[in-house]
N, C-alpha and C positions, 0 to 999 in steps of 0.2 A: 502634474501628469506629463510626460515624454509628446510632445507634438505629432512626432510622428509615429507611422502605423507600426507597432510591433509585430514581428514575425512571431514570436513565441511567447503564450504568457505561462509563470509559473504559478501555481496557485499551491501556498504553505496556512496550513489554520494555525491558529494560536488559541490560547485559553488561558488559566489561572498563571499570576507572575511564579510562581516554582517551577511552571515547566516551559517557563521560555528561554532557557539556557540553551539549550541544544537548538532553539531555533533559530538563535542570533548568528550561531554556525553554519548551518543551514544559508540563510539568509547571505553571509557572510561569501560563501563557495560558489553563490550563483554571483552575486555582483563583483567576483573577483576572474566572472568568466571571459574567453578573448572577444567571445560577439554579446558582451553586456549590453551595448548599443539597439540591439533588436531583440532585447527580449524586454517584459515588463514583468512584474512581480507583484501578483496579488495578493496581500497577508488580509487575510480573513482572519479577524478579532473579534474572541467571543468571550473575553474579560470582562468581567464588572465594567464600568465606566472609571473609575478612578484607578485602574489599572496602570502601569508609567507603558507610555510604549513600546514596542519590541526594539532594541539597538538595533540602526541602519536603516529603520523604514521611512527616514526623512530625505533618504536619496532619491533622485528625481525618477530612478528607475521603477520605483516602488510605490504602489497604492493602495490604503488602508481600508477594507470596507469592517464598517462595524455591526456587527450582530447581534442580540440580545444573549446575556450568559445566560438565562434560565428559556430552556427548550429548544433550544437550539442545538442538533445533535454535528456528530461530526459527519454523518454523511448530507446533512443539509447545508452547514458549513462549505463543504468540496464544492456542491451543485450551486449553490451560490458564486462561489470564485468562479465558475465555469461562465456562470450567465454573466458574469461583471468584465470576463477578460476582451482584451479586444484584440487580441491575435489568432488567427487561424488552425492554429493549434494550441493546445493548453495540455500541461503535465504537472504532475506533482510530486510534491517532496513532505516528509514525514522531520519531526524534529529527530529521529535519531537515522537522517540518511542526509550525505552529503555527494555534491557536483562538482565530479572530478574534471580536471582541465580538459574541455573542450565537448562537453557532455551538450551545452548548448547547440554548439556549433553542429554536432554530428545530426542532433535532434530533429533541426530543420534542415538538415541533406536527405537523412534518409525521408523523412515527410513530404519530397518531392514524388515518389513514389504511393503507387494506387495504395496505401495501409490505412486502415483508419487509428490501429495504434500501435506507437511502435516501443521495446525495451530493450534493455543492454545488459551489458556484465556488471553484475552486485560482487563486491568487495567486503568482507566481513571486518569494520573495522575495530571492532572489540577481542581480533583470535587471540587465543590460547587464555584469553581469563574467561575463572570458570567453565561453566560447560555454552559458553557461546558459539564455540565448533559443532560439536554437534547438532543444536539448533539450528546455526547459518547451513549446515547441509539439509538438513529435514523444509527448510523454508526454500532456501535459494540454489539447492544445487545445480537444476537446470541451468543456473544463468551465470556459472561460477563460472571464473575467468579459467582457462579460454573460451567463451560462450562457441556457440556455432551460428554462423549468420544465416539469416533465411527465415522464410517464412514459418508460424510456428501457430499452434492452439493454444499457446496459453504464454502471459506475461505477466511479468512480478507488479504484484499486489503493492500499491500507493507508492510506484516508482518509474511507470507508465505516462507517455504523452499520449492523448485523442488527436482524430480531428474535430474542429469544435465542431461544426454545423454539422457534424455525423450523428453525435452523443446527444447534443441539443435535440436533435427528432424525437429522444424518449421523452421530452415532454416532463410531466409531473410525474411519472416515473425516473427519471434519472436519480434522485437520491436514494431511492433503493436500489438500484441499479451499479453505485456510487459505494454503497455501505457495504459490501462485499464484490469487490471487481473482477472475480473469477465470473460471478455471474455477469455483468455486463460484459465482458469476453465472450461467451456462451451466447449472449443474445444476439452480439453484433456478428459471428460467425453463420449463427444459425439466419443471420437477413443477408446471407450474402458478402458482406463483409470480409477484411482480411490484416491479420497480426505479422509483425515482422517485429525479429530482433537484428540488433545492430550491436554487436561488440566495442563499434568504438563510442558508443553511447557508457559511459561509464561513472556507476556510482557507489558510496560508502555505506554499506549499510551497519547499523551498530544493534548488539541485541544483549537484553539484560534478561536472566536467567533467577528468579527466585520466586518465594513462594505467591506472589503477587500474580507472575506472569501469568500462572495460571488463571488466571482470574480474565486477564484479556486473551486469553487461547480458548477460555471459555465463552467468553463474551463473542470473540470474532465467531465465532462458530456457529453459535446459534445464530446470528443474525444470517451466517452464509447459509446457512440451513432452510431457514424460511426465504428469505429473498429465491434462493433456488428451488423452493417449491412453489411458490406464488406467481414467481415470474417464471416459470418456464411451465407453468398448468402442471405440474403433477397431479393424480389424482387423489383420493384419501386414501385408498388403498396401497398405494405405490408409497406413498410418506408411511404408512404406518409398515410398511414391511419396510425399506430404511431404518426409519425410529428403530425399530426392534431390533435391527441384524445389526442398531449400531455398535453394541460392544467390541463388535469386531474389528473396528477401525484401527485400534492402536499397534493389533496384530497384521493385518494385513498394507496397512501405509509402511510400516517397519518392513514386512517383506520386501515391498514395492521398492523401495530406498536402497535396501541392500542388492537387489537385481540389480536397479541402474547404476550403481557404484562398483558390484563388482564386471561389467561390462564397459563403461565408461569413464570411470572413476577409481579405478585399485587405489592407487594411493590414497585413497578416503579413506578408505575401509577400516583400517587400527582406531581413526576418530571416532566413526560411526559404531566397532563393538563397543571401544570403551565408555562411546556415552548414552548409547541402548536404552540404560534404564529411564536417565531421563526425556529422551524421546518418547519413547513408549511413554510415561507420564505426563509431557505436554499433548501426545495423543491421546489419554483417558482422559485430558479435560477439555480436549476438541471433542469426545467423541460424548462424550456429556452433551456439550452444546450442540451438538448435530440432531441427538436422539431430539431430546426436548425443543429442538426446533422445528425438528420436521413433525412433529406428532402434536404439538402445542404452539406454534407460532414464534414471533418474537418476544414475546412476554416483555421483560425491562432489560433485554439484552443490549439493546439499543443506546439508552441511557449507560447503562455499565462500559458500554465500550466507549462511549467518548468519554465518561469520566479516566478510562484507564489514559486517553491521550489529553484529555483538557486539563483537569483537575487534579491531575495527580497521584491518581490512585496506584498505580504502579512507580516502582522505584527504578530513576535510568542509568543507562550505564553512562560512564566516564571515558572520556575521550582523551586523549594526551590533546 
């Protein structure tokens, strides 16, 4: 353990050895950053036990906490690295997102400032294979380079720094809070609270497009479904008119997408007709998991989505 107090901790999970490729990456981008020095690096492992360990985590920057593989989800995972970190602010990083030179550095500049979380510009690092363009716009356009700096309502989902003692307040909520972070977004705004993006914050995000994915556009969905009906009080009535008007989602997000592209983004635009259909398709299986979240709960959405990150259930993309 680093003697001294770190400024920033990183908190990365880990799970089954097939899908620790891309974290070793991962892992690799942070401790090759220029203020390695002040940050520390929480790898949350939730491997069997005879697991090998993740490459790099015997550097002294880096600390292993281990967690049982069976029930352990990933948003319990996170809330753990969170309570385990010992720096003042904590962010994290997904096995198919990488920190770009100086992503540390920028992280705890801008954190000087009243934010409790702060995001930057995402970087699509899988473009032009397959349809991961039009994905990375449906996910990340807001924060596509050249992001705009300033204060903002909403920041990219498991790419995000807290401040810890902010998030720590939710208490035995925070892993739900954790499992879909638009909602803990929403809740930290609605106490008052405040989000800021930072452009020179900059990270790689990678995205795999196949019949699987759906499987985790479904999974995420319902869980954001329910955490935002539970966590923010809706009533039954107010979830069951959601649930119901949800088929509308994949038509009217697709709207929404094509407004802010063609006022902010033209040159998107050729990506975003030509890859319509399967947007609209990653939105019928978001809007699956929304209806059936908000009208039924989380059912084993929970389970399904950390299998798609732990275990392997989804197939990743390849990085040069």
């Amino acid at each position: 353990m680093p003697p001294e107090q770190p400024e920033l901790s990183v908190v990365i999970v880990t799970g089954d050895p097939g899908t620790r490729r891309g974290l070793e990456k991962t892992l690799s981008s942070l401790l090759h950053q220029r203020s390695v020095e002040k940050i520390e690096i929480v790898v949350v492992d939730c491997a069997s036990a005879d697991a090998p360990p993740l490459s790099g985590s015997d550097h002294p920057r880096v600390r292993t906490v281990k967690l049982p593989r069976s029930g352990t989800t990933m948003a319990q995972a996170r809330a753990e690295g969170v309570r385990q970190a010992r720096a003042p602010i904590v962010g994290f990083l997904d096995e198919h997102s990488f920190a770009m030179a100086g992503w540390a550095e920028a992280l705890i500049k801008a954190h000087q400032g009243p934010w409790a979380g702060v995001g930057g510009e995402i970087y699509n690092g899988t473009s032009a294979r397959g349809f991961s363009d039009p994905i990375y716009l449906m996910g990340h356009s807001r924060w596509m380079p050249p992001a705009p700096r300033g204060e903002a309502e909403l920041l990219p989902s498991h790419d995000t720094c807290y401040k810890r003692e902010v998030i720590l307040q939710y208490g035995d909520q925070l892993p739900e809070l954790l499992m879909a972070e638009p909602v803990l977004m929403r809740r930290l705004r609605l106490d008052g609270h405040r989000l800021y993006v930072d452009p020179d914050v900059k990270s790689i995000h990678g995205y795999t497009v196949n019949p699987l994915t759906l499987v985790a556009f479904y999974a995420w969905s319902r869980c954001f479904a329910a955490s935002r009906a539970r966590s923010l009080g809706w009533s039954l009535g107010k979830r069951l008119l959601f649930g119901l008007s949800s088929p509308l989602i994949p038509l009217v997000r697709a709207a929404r997408l094509f407004q802010y592209l063609l006022l902010r983004r033209p040159v998107c635009l050729p990506t975003f007709l030509i890859g319509l259909p399967i947007i609209l398709l990653a939105q019928a299986g978001a809007a699956v998991g929304e209806g059936l979240g908000m009208i039924f709960g989380l059912g084993g959405a929970e389970v399904l989505f950390t299998q798609t990150h732990l275990r392997g259930l989804r197939l990743r993309a390849e990085y040069p």
